[in-house]
Structures are given as structure tokens and as C-alpha cells.
N, C-alpha and C positions, 0 to 999 in steps of 0.2 A: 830231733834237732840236736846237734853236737855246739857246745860251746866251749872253747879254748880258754885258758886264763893263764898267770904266770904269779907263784909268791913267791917271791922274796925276803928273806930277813936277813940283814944287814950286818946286826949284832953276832947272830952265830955263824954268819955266812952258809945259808942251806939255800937250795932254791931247790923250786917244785913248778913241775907242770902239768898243767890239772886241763882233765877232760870231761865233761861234763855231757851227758846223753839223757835227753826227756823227751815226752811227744810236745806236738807243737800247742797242743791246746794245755797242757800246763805250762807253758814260756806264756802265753799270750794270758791266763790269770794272773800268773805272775805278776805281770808286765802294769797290766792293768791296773791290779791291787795295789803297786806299787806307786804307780802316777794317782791316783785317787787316794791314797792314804795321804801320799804328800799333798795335793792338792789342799785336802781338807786339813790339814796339821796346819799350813803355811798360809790357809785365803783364807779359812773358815774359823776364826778365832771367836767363838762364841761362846761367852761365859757362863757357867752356872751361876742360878738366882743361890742368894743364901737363905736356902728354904728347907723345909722338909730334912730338920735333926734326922741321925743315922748315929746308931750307937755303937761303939768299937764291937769287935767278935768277943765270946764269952772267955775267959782265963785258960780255960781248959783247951781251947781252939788259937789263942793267942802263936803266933808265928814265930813271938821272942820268948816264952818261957822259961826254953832251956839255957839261955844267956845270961850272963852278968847283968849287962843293960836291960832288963825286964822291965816293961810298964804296969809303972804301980797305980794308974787310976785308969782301968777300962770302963767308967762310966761315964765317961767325957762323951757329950755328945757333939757331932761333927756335920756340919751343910754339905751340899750337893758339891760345892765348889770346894768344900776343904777334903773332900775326900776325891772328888776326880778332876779338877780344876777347870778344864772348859771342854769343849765340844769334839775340839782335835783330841785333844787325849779319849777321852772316852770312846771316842770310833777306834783311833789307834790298838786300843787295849780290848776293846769287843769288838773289832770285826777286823781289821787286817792282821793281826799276830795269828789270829786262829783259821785264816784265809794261809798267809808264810808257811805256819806248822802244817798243815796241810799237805804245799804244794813239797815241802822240804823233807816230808816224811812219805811220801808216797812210793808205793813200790815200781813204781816205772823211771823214776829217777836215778841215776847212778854215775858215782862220783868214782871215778880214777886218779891219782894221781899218781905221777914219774918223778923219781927224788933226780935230780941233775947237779952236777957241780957247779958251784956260787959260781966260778971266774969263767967258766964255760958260759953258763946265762948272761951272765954283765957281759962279756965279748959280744954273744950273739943279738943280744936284745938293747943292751943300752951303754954300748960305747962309746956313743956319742954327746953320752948324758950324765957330765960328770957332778952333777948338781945332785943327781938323785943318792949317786954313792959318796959325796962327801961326810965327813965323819961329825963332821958340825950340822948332822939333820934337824936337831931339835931348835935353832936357830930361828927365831921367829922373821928374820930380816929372809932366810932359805925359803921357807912355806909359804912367805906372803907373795915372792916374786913365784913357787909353783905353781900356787895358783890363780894368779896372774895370766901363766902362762898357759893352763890348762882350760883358761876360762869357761868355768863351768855353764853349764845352766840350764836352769829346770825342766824345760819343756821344748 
């Protein structure tokens, strides 16, 4: 399966066009994973009890160590909910990131990309769309009417 795509940045003025070749049965994991992560992120908000203390990692294993910011009490103990909040997050973090890395790192995947010139791309692609290239993008009254316009939706 070949998928086409187009970036853009605005700020430096680069554009890229990206090609994109996998078999069909990792698009269709993909795919999958991706509607079912969100699925349950978005309908399945189910809380962890505050139960069952968990104690931070020992000093030596500590993440922040080598930082200023270092935590000076890893004897704090921590519930279900204070360490992975509810139900969506912990599927997100155990089972679709390591589903993504997967499909993202497999060797039949392969990513191209073709550098193009920014005014060459905006002519061909979006000359008609001068909302997208105004200079005022970070303009929240801009985003709210793109997406608006683009109205999204999940499923």
C-alpha cells in the first residue's frame, strides 16, 4: 500500500512530499489500533480504585537523578489512580504505543521523502486556501473557524 502525504512549515518555508510504502496488513493494524486506542481513551473512561500503595523506583533507578530537580522523598507511596489515572491511559501506555512502535519500526515500512519548494507547493496544493498560509496562524478566532471547516470526526 503506498500512501502520499504533504508537510509543510510555514515558519521556514520548506515543503516535503512524503511517500509512504507498507503491506496492507500493517495499514489495516494500524488502522485498527488506532480506532480502538481512541475508542477506549474517549468512551472508556474508567477509573482506577485508590488501592493497592505502589512505591516510587529505588534512587538509584530514579529517572531524575542526574537533575537539579531531583526527588528528595522516593518513599511516597502512590495508588493505582495516582500512578496511571484511569483505564484509557493505561491501555494507551500498555498496549497501543507498543502495537504504533511496532508497526513504525518494522522493516517493510519505508518512508521517502522529496524536499519541493514552499511557493511551488502552496501554488499546487493550496492556492485556494489562503487561511491556511496567513501569517496570523496561531490566532485562535483562524483554528476555530479550520476546524470548523474541516469538521472532524471520530469515526
Amino acid at each position: 500500500m503506498k500512501i502520499w502525504s504533504i508537510n509543510i512549515n510555514n515558519h521556514n518555508k520548506t515543503g516535503y512530499i512524503n511517500l509512504e510504502t507498507l503491506p496492507i496488513y500493517l495499514y489495516l493494524i494500524e488502522n485498527i489500533n488506532y480506532r480502538l486506542c481512541d475508542f477506549v481513551n474517549y468512551y472508556l473512561k474508567i477509573p482506577f480504585p485508590n488501592i493497592l500503595p505502589k512505591k516510587r523506583d529505588l534512587i538509584e533507578n530514579c529517572y531524575c537523578k542526574n537533575k537539579k530537580n531531583h526527588c528528595k522523598n522516593h518513599n511516597n507511596l502512590y495508588t493505582l489512580q495516582d500512578w496511571y489515572g484511569d483505564f484509557g491511559q493505561y491501555y494507551h501506555y500498555k498496549v497501543c504505543i507498543p502495537i504504533f512502535n511496532w508497526c513504525y519500526k518494522h522493516k517493510k515500512r519505508n518512508i521517502y521523502s522529496f524536499n519541493i519548494q514552499y511557493n511551488k507547493l502552496k501554488k499546487i496544493f493550496f492556492d485556494n486556501n489562503e487561511e491556511f498560509f496567513n501569517k496570523d496562524k496561531n490566532n485562535k478566532e483562524i483554528r476555530k473557524n479550520e476546524i470548523k471547516r474541516r469538521n472532524f470526526k471520530r469515526f
